[in-house]
C-alpha positions, -999 to 999 in steps of 0.1 A, spaced: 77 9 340 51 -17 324 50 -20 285 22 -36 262 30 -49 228 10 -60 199 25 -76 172 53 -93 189 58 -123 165 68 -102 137 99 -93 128 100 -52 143 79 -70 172 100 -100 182 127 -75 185 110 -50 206 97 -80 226 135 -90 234 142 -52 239 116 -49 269 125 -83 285 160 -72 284 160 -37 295 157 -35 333 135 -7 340 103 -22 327 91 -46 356 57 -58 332 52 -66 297 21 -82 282 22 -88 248 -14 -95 231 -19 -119 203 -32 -147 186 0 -169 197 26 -165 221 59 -157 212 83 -184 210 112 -170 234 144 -196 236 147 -212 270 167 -188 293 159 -152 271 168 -127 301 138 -111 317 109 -137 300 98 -140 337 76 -108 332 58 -115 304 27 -118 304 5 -129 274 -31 -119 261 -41 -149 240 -69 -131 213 -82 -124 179 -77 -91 166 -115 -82 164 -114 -92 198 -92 -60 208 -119 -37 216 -134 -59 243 -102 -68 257 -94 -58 297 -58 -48 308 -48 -59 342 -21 -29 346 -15 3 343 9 12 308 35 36 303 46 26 268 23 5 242 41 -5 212 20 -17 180 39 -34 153 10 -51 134 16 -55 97 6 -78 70 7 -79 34 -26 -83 9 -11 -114 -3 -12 -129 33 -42 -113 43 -66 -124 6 -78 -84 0 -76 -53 6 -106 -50 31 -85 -81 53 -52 -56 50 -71 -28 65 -88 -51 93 -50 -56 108 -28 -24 94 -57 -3 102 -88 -12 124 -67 -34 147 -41 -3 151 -69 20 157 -84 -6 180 -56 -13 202 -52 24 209 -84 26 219 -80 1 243 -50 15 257 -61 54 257 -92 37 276 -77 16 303 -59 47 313 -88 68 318 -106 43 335 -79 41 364 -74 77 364 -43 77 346 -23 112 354 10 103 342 16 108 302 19 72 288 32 71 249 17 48 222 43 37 195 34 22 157 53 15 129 35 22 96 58 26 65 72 51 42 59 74 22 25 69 44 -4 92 29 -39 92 30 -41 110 1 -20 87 -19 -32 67 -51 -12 36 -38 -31 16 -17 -6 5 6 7 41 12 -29 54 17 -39 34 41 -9 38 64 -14 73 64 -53 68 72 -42 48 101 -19 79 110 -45 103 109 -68 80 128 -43 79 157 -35 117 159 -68 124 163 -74 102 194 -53 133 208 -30 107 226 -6 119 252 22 112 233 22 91 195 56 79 182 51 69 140 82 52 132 80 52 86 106 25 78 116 16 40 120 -22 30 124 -39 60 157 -66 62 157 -93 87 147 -129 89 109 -135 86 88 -166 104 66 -163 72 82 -156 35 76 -124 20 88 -130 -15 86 -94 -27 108 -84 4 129 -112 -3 135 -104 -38 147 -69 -27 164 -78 1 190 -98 -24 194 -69 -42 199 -44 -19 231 -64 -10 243 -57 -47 233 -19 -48 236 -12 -10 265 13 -20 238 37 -44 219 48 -9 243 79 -2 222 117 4 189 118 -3 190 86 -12 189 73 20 158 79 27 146 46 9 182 30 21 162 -3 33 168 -10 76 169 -42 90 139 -48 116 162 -47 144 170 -13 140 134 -2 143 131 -17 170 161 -1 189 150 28 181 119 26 192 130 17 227 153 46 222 124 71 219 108 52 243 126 63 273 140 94 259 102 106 263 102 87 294 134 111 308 124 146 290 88 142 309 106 131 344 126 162 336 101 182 330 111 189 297 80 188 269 85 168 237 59 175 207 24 150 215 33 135 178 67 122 165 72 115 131 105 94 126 115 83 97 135 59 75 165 83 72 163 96 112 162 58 118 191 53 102 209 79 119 201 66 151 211 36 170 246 28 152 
């Protein structure tokens, strides 16, 4: 299998990024971005990588040199990184929307039979309907995907996310330090805001992944959109 991945030097990414080098049964993975992942010399399977140097408004006029059976999107920012809402919504939204696009594209342009699955992790709570701004447009972007009627859409709706940054997210940090005093409080249906730690999304996103990948080998059909979300996450990949 070949994968693509956008969004590979965040914290979700970087780990889905290790995931795919790692796991055997993908032969290709191109990750697209703005700057190549920094890998440590020796990281198991880096010898089929292959990287997309671009800006995200370059997406849409971007060329993929192989076929895809599983895109993963992991794009996120936060209004304080990007300057304003309209920035937000050129990366959590237009570029999600964007690289589906390209992907749902370059299959149909080499005849593409197989069912290929497209992956993104937007947040949760996600609504379009929401009055919080964040929320809202997380669940425009989900809208906008389910409508591209892809052959198979994975949303993965994670709570605070815990993990080791590149770039500080002081808000995040702030609640990362006290989720490790109140940790204990997330029990029944609490745990569906129980904060997850950025390597777990990205297990189980692999996880669902080639679950998908055997059930259609099998014959077996799996809905066209998956919602998963922080509570499922948690329940999965112990």
């Amino acid at each position: 299998m070949n994968a693509a991945i956008i969004g590979a030097t965040g914290l979700i990414g970087a780990n889905v990024l290790l995931g795919l080098l790692a796991d055997e049964r993908y032969q290709q993975v191109m990750v697209l971005g703005r700057r190549l992942p920094q890998l440590a010399e020796g990281t198991h399977g880096i010898d089929k990588l292959s990287f997309i140097q671009c800006q995200l408004e370059d997406i849409p006029s971007l060329s993929i040199p192989i076929d895809i059976d599983h895109a993963f999107c992991c794009l996120g920012t936060t209004i304080k990184q990007a300057g304003s809402q309209d920035n937000f919504k050129k990366v959590d939204v237009t570029a999600v929307i964007d690289f589906a696009k390209l992907i749902q594209q370059h299959q149909l342009s080499r005849n593409r039979s197989k069912p290929w699955s497209f992956s993104v992790v937007t947040a949760l709570d996600a609504n379009a309907n929401s009055s919080i701004f964040y929320n809202r447009a997380k669940g425009q972007v989900q809208q906008a995907l389910v409508a591209l009627n892809l052959p198979k859409l994975m949303i993965f709706q994670p709570s605070l996310l815990l993990g080791e940054r590149a770039s500080q997210r002081t808000l995040e940090d702030i609640g990362q330090g006290l989720f490790k005093l109140t940790s204990g409080l997330f029990i029944g249906p609490l745990v569906k805001y129980k904060p997850i730690s950025g390597e777990r999304v990205a297990k189980v996103m692999l996880q669902t992944a080639i679950q998908n990948e055997l059930h259609t080998a099998a014959n077996n059909h799996s809905p066209a959109v998956q919602i998963i979300d922080n509570k499922a996450m948690h329940l999965t990949a112990k």
